[in-house]
N, C-alpha and C positions, 0 to 999 in steps of 0.2 A: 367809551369802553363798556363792552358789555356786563349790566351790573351795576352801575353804578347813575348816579343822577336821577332826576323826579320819575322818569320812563318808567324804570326798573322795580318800582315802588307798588305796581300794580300787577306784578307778575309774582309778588311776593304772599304767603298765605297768612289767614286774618290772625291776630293773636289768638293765641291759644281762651285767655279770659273771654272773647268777643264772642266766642264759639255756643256758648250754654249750657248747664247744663244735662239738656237732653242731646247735644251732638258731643258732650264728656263721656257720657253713660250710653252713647249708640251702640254702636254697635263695633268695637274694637274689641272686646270682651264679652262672648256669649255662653252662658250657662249650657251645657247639654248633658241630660240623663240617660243612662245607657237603660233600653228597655227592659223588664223584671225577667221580660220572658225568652230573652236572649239566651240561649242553650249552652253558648261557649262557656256561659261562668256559671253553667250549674256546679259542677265541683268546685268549685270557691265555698259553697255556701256549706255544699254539703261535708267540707272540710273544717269548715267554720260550726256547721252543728256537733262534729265528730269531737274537735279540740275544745270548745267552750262544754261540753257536758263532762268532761274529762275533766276538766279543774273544776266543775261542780262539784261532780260525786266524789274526785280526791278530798276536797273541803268538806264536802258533808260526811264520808264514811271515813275520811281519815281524822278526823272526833273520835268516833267511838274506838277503833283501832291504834288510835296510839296512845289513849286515854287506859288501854289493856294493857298496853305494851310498857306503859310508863304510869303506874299509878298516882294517882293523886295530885296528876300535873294538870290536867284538864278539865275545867269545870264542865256542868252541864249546860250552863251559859254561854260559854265560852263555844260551844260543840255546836250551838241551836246558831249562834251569830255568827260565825264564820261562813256558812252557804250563804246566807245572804248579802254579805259583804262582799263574796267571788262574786256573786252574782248582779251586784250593781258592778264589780269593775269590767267583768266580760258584756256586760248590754255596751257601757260606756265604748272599750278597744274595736268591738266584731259586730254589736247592733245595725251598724249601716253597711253588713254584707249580710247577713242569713236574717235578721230580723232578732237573733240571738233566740230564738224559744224554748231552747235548754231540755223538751217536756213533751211528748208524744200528744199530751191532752191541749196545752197551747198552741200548738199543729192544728189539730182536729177544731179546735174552739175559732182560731182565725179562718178555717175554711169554711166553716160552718155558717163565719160573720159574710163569707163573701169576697174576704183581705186578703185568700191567698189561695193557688189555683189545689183544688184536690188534688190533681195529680201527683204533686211534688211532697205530699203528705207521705207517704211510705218511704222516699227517700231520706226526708229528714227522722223519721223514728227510728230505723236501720241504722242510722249515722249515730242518734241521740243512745241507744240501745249500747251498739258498737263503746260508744265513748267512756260511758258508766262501765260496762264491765272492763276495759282497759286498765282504768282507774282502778280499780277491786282488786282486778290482778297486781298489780304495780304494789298497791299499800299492801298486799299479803308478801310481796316480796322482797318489799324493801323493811317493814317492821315486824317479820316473823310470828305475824298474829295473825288468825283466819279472820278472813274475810264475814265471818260470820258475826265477829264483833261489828259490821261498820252498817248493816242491813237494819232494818224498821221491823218491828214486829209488834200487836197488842202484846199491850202490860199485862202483867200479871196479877190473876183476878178482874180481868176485864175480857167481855166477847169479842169476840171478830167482829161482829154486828155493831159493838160499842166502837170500834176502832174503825169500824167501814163510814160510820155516820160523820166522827170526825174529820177523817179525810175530806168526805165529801163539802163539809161546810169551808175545812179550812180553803182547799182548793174553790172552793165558791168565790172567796174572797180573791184568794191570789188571780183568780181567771179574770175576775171584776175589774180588780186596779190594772190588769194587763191591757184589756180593751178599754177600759177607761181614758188609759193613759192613750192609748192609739188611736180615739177618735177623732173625727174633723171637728167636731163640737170642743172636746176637752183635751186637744193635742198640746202637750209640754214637753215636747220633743225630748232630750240627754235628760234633762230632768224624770222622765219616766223611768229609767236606772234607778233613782231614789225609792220612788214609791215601791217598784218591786221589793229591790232587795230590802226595804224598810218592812215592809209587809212579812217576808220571811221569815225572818231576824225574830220581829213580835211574836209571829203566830208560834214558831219555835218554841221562844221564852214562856209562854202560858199554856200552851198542847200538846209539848212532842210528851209527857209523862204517859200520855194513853196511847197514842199509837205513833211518836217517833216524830209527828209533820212532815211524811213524806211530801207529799201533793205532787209528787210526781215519780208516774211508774217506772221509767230509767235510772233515776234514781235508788230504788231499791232491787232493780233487778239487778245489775253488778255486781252487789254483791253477796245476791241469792245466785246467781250463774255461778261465780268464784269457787264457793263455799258448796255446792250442788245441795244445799238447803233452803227452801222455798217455807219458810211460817206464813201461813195466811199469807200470801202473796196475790190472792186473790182480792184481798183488802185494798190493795197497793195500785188493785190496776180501775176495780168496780168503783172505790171512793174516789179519786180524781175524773173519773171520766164523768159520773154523775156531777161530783162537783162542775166543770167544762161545763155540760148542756147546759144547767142552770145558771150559769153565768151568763151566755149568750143569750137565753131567754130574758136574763134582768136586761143585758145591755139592748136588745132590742124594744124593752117594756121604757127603759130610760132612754134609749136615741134610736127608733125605730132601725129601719136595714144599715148594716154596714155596706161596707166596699165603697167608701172615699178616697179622694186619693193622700189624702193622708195616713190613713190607717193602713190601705195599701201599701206605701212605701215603709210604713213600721211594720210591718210583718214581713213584707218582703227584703227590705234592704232596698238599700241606693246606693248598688255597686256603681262605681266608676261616675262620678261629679266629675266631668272634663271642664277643664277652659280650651276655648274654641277660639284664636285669634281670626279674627276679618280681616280679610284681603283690603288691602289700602286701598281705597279711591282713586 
């Protein structure tokens, strides 16, 4: 009978253990990345910049805003920590679709490195842009406070010039640990979440008394568009950008050209990680 007895024994296939393995891990199971430059998911990303600056700048200007709205509830602690915190958990949820860069001048800084193509640069600041003043809107209408509480401005008794420097240094930093964390050299992938928003959080806590810790001009335009009041807004865009270039100059003085493919896929994202099954043998 077909099947059965010593015949039948050789038509049968080796134990799975006998296999190795390298014919475990062949090819049954193949990794494939969708390319960066695949045009079907540019809206993915660019919905992904539009909604992740959107629970920025609600976290950042909804501090100042409902801290009006409701005295004495909010510290300035508390106001400085929160962007930071949104901002490690939005790299963590949307970082592997847009690259999450929250930040017109992280834009400009990754193309700058090489990591991400210029082109796609004005769509994400459009998006990023878009998403802040959304936000602005929103907190002026859900907490009956202008939007004018929730924007950045020099202190008082301090220059534009005082408050342009700061920008500039803070955002030095924050540009630093952004490409830092993205390089083929110093790549610490979900872990890069941390340093940002950690970096935030600090600079906040010791800088925002002179010019707010924007470090980024979406950020404060939201809720200068909202409010159709612009303080020194010129601050907001000249200090992060200079911050930006100087960063990309360190990262290049610390790890020569960018555009790895690591640093690549952290700016750009790694839309669509597929499992690919192989065709059985």
């Amino acid at each position: 009978m077909s099947g059965t007895g010593p015949a039948s024994e050789t038509n049968q296939p080796p134990p799975r253990h006998a296999l190795g393995l390298g014919a475990v891990f062949d090819a049954r199971t193949l990794k494939t990345i969708e390319d960066f430059n695949d045009p079907h998911h540019e809206w993915r990303r660019l919905f992904a910049e539009f909604f992740g600056t959107f629970l920025l700048v609600a976290a950042a200007a909804g501090g100042g805003m409902m801290g009006h709205a409701f005295p004495d509830t909010i510290s300035r602690s508390a106001a400085v920590v929160a962007p930071g915190l949104t901002v490690l958990a939005i790299i963590l949820f949307m970082g592997k679709v847009s690259g999450a860069h929250l930040n017109p001048v992280v834009s400009v800084a990754f193309a700058l490195r090489g990591d991400f193509p210029f082109r796609r640069v004005p769509g994400y600041i459009i998006c990023q842009l878009g998403g802040a003043s959304l936000a602005a809107w929103f907190l002026q209408g859900v907490t009956h406070v202008s939007a004018r509480y929730g924007t950045n401005y020099p202190a008082p008794h301090f220059s534009g010039v005082d408050a342009f420097l700061m920008e500039a240094v803070l955002t030095l930093g924050l540009v630093s640990v952004i490409l830092g964390t993205a390089s083929g050299a110093q790549n610490v992938g979900l872990f890069g979440a941390f340093g940002v928003g950690g970096y935030i959080a600090l600079a906040g806590l010791w800088a925002s008394p002179i010019s707010g810790a924007s470090m980024n001009p979406a950020r404060t335009f939201g809720p200068d568009l909202v409010s159709l009041k612009f303080p020194s807004y010129w601050v907001y865009v000249a200090g992060p950008l200079l911050g930006a270039l100087l960063a990309v100059a360190v990262a290049f003085v610390l790890r020569g050209p960018g555009g790895d493919q690591s640093a690549s896929e952290a700016a750009q994202g790694e839309l669509f990680t597929q499992i690919r099954r192989a065709d059985p043998a």
